[in-house]
C-alpha positions in Angstrom: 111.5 97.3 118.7 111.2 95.1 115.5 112.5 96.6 112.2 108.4 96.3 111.1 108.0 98.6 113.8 110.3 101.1 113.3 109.8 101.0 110.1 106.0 102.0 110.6 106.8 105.0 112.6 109.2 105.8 111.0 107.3 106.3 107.4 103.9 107.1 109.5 106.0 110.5 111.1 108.3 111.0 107.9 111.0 110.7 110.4 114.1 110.7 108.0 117.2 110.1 110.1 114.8 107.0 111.6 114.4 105.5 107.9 118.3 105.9 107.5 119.0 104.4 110.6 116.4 101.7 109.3 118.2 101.1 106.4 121.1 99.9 107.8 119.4 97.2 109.3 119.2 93.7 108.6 115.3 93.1 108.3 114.0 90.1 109.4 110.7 88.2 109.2 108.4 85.4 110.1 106.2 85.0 107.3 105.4 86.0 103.9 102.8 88.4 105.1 105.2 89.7 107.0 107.9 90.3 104.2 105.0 91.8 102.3 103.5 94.3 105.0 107.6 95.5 105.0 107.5 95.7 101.3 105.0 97.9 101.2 106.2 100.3 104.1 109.5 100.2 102.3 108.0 101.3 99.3 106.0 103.9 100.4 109.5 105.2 102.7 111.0 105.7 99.2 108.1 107.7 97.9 108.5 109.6 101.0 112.0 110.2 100.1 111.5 110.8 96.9 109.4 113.8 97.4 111.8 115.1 99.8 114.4 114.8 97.2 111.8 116.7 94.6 110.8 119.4 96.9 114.6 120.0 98.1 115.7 120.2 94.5 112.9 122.5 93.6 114.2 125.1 97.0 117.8 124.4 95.5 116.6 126.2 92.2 114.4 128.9 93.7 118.0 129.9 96.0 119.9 129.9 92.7 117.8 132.0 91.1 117.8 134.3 94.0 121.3 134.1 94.6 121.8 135.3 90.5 119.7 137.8 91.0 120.8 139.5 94.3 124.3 139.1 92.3 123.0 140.7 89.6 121.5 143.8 91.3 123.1 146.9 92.2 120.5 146.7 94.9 122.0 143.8 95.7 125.3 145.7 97.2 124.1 146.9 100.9 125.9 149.5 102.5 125.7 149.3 106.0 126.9 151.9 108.4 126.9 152.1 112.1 
């Protein structure tokens, strides 16, 4: 397939370990409206990423904050027995 291609699925699916392999590509094109129509796919592939990155970040802090708390608890030390 052509990088425009993949690129297109890639971004249409939010396919994420397609856009990396992507991105190690050497793009290549025939025309102007070409270069642009990739433009614009890469563009919106980094918004993509980008709220990946947010909503990852935002999960990191919400596990942190449950971590300290289950740390802080004396609930937080389970006794099991068998």
């Amino acid at each position: 397939m052509s990088f425009l291609k993949d690129l297109k699925i890639a971004v249409i699916n939010k396919d994420f370990d397609k856009l990396k392999k992507i991105s190690e590509m050497n793009p290549e094109f025939n025309s102007i409206e070409e270069a642009n129509e990739m433009l614009k796919y890469i563009i919106e592939a980094k918004r993509i990423l980008e709220e990946e990155k947010s909503s990852l970040s935002l999960d990191m802090k919400e596990i942190q904050k449950l971590k300290n708390f289950y740390n802080s608890s004396d609930k937080g030390k389970i006794n099991f027995k068998i």
